[in-house]
C-alpha positions as CSV (number, residue, x, y, z in Angstrom):
1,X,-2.5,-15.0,-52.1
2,X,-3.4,-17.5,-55.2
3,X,-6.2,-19.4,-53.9
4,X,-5.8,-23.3,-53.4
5,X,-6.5,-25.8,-55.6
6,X,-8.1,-28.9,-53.9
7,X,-6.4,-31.7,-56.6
8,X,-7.5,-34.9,-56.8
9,X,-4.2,-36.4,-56.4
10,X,-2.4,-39.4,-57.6
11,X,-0.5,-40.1,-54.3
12,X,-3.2,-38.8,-51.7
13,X,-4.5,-41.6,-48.9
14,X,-7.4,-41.7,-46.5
15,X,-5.6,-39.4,-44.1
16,X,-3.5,-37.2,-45.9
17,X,-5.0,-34.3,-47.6
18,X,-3.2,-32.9,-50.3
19,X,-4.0,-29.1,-51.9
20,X,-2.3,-28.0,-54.7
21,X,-1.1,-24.0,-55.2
22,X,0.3,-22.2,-58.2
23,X,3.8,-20.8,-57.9
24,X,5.4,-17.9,-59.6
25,X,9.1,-18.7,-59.3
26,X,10.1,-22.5,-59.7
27,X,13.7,-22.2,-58.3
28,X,12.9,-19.4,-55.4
29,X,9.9,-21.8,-54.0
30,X,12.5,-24.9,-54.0
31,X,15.0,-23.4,-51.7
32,X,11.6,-21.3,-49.8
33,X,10.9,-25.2,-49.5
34,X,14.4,-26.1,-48.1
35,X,14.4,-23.4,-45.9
36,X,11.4,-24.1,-44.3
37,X,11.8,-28.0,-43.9
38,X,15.3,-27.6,-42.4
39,X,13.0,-26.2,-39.2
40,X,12.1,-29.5,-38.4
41,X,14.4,-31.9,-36.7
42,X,14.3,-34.6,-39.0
43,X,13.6,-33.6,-43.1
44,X,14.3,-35.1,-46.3
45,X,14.7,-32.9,-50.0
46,X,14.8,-33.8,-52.6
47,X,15.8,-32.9,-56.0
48,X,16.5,-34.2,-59.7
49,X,18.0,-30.7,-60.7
50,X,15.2,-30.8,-63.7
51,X,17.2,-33.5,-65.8
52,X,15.0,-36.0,-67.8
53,X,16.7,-39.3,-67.8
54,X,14.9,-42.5,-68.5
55,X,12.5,-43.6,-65.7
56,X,12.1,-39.6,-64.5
57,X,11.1,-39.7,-60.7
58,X,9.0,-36.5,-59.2
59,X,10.9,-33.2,-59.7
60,X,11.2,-32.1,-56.5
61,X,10.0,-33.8,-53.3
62,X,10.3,-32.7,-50.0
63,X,9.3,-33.9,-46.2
64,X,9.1,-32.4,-43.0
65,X,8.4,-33.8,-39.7
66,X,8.3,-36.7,-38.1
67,X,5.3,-37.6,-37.4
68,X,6.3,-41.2,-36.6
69,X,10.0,-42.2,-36.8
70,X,12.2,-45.4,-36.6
71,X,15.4,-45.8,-36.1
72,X,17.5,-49.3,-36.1
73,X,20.8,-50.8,-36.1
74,X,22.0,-54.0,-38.2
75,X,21.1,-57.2,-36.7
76,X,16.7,-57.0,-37.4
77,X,16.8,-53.8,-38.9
78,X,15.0,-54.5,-42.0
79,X,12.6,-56.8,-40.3
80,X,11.4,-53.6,-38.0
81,X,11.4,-51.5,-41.4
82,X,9.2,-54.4,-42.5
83,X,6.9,-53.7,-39.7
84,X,6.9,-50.4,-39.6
85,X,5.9,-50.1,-43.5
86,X,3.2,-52.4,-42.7
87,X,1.8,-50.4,-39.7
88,X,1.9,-47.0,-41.6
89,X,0.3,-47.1,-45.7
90,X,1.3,-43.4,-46.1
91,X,4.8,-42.0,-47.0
92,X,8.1,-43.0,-45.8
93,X,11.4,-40.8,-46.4
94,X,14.7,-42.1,-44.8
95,X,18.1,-43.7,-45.2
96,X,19.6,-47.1,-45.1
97,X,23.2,-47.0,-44.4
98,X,26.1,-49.1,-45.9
99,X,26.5,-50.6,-42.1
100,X,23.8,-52.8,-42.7
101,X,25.7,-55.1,-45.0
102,X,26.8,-56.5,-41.4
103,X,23.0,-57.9,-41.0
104,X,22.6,-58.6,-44.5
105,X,25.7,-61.1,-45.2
106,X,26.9,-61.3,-41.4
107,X,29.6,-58.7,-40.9
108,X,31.2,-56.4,-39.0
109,X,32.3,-52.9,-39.0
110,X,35.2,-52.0,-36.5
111,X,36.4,-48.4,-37.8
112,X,35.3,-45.1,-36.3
113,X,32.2,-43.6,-37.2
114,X,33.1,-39.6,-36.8
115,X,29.0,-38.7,-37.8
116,X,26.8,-40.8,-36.5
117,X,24.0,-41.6,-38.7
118,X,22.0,-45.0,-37.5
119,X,21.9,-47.8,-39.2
120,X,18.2,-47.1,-40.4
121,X,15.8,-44.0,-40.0
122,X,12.2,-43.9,-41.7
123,X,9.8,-41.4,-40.5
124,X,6.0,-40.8,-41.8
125,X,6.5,-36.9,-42.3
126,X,3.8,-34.9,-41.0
127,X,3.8,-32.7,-44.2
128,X,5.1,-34.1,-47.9
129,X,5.8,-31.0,-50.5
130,X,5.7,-32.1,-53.9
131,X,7.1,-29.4,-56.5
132,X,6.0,-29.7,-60.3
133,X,6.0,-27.5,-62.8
134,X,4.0,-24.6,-61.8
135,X,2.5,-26.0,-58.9
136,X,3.1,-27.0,-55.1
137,X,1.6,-29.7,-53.7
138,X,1.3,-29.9,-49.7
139,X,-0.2,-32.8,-48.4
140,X,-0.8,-32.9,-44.5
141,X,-2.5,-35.2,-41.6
142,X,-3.9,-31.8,-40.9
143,X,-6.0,-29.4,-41.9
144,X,-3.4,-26.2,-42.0
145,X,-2.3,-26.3,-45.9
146,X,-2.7,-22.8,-46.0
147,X,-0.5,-21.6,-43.3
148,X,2.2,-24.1,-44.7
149,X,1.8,-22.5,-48.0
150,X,2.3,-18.9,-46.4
151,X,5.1,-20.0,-44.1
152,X,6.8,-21.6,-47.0
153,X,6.4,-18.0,-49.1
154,X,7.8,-16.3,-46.1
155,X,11.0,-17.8,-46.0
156,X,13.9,-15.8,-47.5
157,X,16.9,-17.0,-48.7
158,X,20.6,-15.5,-48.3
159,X,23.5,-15.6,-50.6
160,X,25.8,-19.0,-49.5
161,X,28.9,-17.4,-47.3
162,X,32.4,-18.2,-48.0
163,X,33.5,-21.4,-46.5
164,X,37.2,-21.1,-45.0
165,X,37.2,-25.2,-43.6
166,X,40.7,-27.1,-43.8
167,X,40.0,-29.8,-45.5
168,X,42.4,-33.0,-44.5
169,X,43.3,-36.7,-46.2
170,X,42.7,-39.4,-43.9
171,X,45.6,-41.4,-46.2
172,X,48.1,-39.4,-48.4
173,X,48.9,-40.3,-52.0
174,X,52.2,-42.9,-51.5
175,X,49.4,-44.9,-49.0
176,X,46.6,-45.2,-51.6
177,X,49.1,-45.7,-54.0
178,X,50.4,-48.7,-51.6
179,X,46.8,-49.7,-50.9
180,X,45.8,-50.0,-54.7
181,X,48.6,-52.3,-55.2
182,X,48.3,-54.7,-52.4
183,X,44.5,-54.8,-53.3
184,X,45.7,-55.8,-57.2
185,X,47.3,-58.9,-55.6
186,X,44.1,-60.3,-54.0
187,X,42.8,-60.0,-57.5
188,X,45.8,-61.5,-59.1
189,X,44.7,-64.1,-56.5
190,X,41.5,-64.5,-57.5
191,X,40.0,-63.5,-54.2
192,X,37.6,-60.9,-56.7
193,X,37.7,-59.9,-59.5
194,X,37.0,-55.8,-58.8
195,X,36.7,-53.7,-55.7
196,X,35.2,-50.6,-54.8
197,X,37.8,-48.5,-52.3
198,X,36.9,-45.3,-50.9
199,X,39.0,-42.7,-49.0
200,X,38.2,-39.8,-46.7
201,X,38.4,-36.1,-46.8
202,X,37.3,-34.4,-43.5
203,X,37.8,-31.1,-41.6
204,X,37.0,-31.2,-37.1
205,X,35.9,-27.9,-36.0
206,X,34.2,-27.3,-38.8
207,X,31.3,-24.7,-38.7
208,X,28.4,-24.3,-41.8
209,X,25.3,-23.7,-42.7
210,X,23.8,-26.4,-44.3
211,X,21.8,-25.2,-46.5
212,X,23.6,-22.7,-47.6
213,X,26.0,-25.2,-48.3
214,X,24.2,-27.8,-49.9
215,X,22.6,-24.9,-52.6
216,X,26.1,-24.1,-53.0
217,X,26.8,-27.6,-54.0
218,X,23.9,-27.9,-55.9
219,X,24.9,-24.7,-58.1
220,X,28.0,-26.1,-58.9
221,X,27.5,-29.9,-59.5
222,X,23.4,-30.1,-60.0
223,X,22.7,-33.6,-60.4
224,X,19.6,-36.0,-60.4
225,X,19.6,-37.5,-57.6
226,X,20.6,-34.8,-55.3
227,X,19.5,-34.6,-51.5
228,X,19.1,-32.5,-48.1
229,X,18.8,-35.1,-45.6
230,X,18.8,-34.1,-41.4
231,X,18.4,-36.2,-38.9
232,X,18.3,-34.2,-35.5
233,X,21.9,-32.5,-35.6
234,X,23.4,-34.9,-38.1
235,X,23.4,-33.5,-41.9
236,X,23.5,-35.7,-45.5
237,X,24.5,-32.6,-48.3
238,X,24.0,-34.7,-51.4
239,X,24.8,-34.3,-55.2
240,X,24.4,-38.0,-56.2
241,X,24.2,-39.0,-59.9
242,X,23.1,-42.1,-59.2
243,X,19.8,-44.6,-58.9
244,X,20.2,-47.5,-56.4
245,X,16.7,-48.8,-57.1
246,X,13.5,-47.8,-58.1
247,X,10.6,-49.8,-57.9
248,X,7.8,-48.9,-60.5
249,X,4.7,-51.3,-60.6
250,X,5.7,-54.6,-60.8
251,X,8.8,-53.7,-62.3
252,X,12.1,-53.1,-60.3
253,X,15.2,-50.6,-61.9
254,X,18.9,-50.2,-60.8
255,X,21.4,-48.3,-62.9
256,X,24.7,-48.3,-61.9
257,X,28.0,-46.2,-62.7
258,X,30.8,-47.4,-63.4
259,X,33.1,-45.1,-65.6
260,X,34.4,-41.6,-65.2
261,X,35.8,-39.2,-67.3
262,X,36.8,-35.4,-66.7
263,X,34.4,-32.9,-68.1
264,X,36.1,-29.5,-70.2
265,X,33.5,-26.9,-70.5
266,X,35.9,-24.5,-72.2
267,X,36.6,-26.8,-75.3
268,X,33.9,-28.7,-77.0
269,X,36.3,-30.8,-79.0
270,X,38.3,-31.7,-75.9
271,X,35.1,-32.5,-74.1
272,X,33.7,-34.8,-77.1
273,X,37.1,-36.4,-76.9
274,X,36.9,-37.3,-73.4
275,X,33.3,-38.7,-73.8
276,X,34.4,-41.1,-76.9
277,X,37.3,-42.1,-75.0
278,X,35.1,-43.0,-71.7
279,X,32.6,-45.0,-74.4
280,X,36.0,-46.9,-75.3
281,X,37.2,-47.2,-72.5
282,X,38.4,-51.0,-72.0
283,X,39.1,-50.4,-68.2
284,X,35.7,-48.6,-67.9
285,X,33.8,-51.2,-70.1
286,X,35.6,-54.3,-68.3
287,X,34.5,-52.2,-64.4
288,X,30.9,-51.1,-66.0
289,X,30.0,-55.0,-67.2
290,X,31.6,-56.8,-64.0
291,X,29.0,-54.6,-61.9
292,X,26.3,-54.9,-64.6
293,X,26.4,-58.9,-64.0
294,X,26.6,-58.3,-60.4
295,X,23.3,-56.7,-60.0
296,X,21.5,-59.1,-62.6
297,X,22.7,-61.4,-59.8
298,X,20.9,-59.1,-57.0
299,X,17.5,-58.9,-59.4
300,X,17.4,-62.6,-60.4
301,X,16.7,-62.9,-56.6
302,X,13.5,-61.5,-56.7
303,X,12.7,-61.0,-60.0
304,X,11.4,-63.5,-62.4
305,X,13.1,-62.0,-65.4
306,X,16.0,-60.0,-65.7
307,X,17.4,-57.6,-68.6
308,X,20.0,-55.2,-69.2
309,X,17.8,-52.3,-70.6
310,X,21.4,-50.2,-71.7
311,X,24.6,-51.2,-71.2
312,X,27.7,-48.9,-71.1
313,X,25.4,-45.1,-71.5
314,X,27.3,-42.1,-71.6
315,X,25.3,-39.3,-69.7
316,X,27.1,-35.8,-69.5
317,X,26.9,-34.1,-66.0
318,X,28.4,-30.2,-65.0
319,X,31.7,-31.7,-63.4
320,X,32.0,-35.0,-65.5
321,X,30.9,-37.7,-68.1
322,X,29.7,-40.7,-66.5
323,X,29.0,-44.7,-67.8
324,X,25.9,-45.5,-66.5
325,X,24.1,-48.9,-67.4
326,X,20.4,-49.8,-66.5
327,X,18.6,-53.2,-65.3
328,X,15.6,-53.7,-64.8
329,X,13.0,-57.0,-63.4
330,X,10.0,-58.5,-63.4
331,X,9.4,-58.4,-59.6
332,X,8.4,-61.9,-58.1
333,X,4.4,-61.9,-56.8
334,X,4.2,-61.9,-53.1
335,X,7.6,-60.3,-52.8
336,X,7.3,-57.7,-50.1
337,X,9.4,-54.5,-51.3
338,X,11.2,-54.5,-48.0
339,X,12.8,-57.7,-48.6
340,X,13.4,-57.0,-52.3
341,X,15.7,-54.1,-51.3
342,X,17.3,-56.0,-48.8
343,X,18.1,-58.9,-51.5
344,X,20.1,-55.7,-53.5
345,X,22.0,-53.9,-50.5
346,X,24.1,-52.5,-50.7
347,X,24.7,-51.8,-54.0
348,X,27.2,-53.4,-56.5
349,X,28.6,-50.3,-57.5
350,X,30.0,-49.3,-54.4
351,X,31.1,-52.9,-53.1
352,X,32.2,-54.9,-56.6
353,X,32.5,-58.9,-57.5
354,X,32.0,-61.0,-55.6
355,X,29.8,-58.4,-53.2
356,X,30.8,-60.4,-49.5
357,X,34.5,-60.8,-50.3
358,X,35.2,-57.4,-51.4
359,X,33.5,-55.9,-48.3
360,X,35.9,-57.9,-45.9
361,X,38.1,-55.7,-48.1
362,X,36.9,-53.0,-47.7
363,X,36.6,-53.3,-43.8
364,X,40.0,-54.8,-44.2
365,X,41.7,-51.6,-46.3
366,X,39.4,-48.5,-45.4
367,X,40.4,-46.5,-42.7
368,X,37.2,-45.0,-41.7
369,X,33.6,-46.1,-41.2
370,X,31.3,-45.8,-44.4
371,X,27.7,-44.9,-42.4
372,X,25.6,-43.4,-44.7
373,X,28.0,-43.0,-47.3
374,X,27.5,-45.5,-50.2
375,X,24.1,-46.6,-48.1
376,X,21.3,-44.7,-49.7
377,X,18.4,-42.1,-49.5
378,X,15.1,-41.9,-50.6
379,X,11.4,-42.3,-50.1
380,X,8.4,-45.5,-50.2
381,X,5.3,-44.2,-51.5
382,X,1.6,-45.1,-50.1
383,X,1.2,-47.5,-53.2
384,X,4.2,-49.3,-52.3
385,X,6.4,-47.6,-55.1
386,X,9.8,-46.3,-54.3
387,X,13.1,-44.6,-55.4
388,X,16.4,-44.4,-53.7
389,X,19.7,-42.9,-55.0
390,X,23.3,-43.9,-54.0
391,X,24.9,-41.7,-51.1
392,X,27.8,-40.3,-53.6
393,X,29.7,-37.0,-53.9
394,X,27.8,-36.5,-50.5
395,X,29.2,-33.7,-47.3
396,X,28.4,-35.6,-44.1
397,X,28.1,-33.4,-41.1
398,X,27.5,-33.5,-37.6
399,X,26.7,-29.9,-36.3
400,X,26.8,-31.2,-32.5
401,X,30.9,-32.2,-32.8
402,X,31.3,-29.6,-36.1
403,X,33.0,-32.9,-37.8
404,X,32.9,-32.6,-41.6
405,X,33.2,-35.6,-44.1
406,X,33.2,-36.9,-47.5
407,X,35.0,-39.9,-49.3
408,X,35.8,-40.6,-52.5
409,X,36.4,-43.9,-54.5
410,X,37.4,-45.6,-58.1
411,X,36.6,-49.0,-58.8
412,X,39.8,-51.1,-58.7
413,X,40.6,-53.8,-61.2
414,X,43.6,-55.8,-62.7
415,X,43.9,-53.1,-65.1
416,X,43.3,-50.0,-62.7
417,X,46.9,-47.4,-62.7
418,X,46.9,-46.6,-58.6
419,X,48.1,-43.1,-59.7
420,X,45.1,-42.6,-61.8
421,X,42.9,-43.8,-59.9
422,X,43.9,-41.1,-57.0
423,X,43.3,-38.9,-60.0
424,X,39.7,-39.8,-60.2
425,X,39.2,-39.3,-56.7
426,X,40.5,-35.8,-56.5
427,X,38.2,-35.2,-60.0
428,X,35.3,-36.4,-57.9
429,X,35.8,-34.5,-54.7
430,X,36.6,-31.2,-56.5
431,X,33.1,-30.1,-56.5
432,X,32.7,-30.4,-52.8
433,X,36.4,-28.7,-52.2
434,X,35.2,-26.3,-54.3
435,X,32.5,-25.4,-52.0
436,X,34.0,-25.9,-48.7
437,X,37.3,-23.7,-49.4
């Protein structure tokens, strides 16, 4: 066994220790590492699929355990994540979900939540895994680095199992269709100006593995902003290529997407083709820029000056090419980082212009209950630092009541064709059929 390397590391505090150990085999330790986190009854992993994008996060990071946990539901949740960040200066890993748009701008949510995710969960992890290069770095409130090391090692992985799950619409094509149009006519009313509508997919009965399921989705659509997220028996399969926020210094980072275009693998002309036609896009260009302006809006809040870093980026992913724009602020002093991502949630992307109106819309047109889809995931480092993704292209399971679930969306303008925009939700949810049938 290699012997341990006690690091001097960046992100260690008073009372955790961490030890760093050489690897062999980068990809075998990161599923060893899933394998043994999804022990515990509440985890978090995750992954940025080795892409190099601008503002890079940590390769792969993992936590297991909860060695303190809070969980809250929208009318003072942020003000007891507030607290609890206070109380604890070590790592927190956890979820916000879409929900709390009900504290955040005084709304309700009155559809049916089929998974059950909380509003909030944050938990101190009793042991963070950070995976770099060649080396594995545990950091633990105890002193047992070495048996998490060899119980990691241990762990063998099998080969995903075929996946036989019926996979349902909770509308049909002639309703979206009908939906699109009638949501066109609040726009031609002025009542916004764009709209983010999302429809679900879902089998009952449904028996997996998840993490047999979630490598499975990570083979076929790796992307950077990936996630294994459990929560006793409730499961977040994620293969998100999207950044909510990220908070760097003194310097705060959203990059939304806005623009989609179908990837072709077999033909390099074709696929060129579809990437210069998603750069000149006016549709995606008018979609991309209306969101753009929406979250200069969010950052001006907190910020003290606000750019547009790169606007309308084409960035070229296994399934698709995607128009992805990036913001960035100079964060206020004495903002606390709680209340600056409270000042941003949810995310324009996956609400529109302007952000309260559209969600009565969405409450208003939806048929099922968001949760943790379009909330998001991440983690707050000891430092105050943090990174979350957007809850996108995401299989939300509960094992207890074997429900299955994941939505789709487009963002809907005066210029949006229903029937195409049905297309893009079927493009987007073809990786995950892929996987579950």
């Amino acid at each position: 066994m290699p012997a341990p390397v006690f690091a001097d590391h960046p992100v260690a505090t008073v009372h955790r220790q961490f030890i760093s150990y050489p690897i062999a085999d980068w990809q075998q330790t990161k599923w060893q590492m899933l394998n043994w986190c999804n022990r515990f009854n509440i985890c978090c992993f995750l992954d940025n699929q080795q892409y190099h994008l601008p503002h890079q996060s940590i390769e792969c990071l993992a936590a297991a355990g909860g060695y303190r946990i809070l969980t809250a539901e929208p009318g003072n949740a942020f003000e007891q994540l507030r607290a609890f960040y206070d109380q604890h200066h070590d790592w927190l890993f956890g979820h916000l979900s879409y929900d709390l748009k009900n504290e955040v701008e005084g709304l309700s949510s009155y559809h049916p939540d089929y998974i059950g995710f909380p509003g909030l969960c944050f938990f101190v992890p009793e042991v963070v895994l950070q995976l770099s290069g060649n080396t594995l770095h545990i950091g633990s409130l105890q002193n047992n680095h070495q048996s998490i090391f060899d119980a990691i090692c241990s762990q063998t992985i099998n080969e995903p199992a075929p996946v036989t799950t019926v996979i349902r619409n909770r509308i049909n094509r002639e309703q979206y269709i009908h939906i699109i149009q009638q949501l066109q006519q609040h726009i031609r009313r002025g009542d916004c100006y764009e709209i983010n509508f999302c429809q679900e997919f879902f089998a009952e009965e449904a028996l997996i593995d998840p993490v047999q399921v979630y490598i499975a989705l990570s083979q076929a659509s790796p992307n950077p902003f990936s996630a294994f997220y459990k929560a006793n028996e409730r499961y977040l399969l994620c293969a998100s290529p999207e950044r909510y926020l990220k908070k760097e210094g003194d310097r705060i980072y959203s990059q939304p997407i806005k623009g989609t275009s179908q990837r072709n693998l077999a033909d390099s002309g074709a696929d060129e083709a579809s990437r210069s036609a998603l750069h000149t896009s006016v549709k995606d260009r008018a979609e991309n820029v209306m969101v753009v302006d929406l979250v200069r809006n969010d950052l001006s809040k907190i910020c003290t000056q606000v750019q547009v870093d790169e606007l309308y980026g084409i960035y070229s992913f296994p399934q698709v090419h995607q128009m992805i724009s990036t913001v960035s602020g100079q964060l206020q002093p004495g903002i606390h980082i709680i209340d600056a991502i409270r000042a941003t949630f949810p995310m324009g992307s996956m609400t529109g212009a302007p952000k309260k109106k559209v969600m009565e819309l969405i409450e208003q047109y939806e048929h099922t209950r968001r949760g943790i889809f379009s909330g998001a995931v991440g983690y707050i480092r000891p430092d105050g630092d943090f990174d979350f993704n957007v809850v996108i292209r995401s299989i939300m399971y509960n094992a207890s009541s074997r429900y299955l679930s994941f939505l789709a969306g487009s963002g809907i303008t005066f210029y949006s064709h229903p029937e195409l925009e049905y297309e893009e939700c079927l493009l987007k949810a073809a990786a995950i059929k892929k996987v579950l049938q």
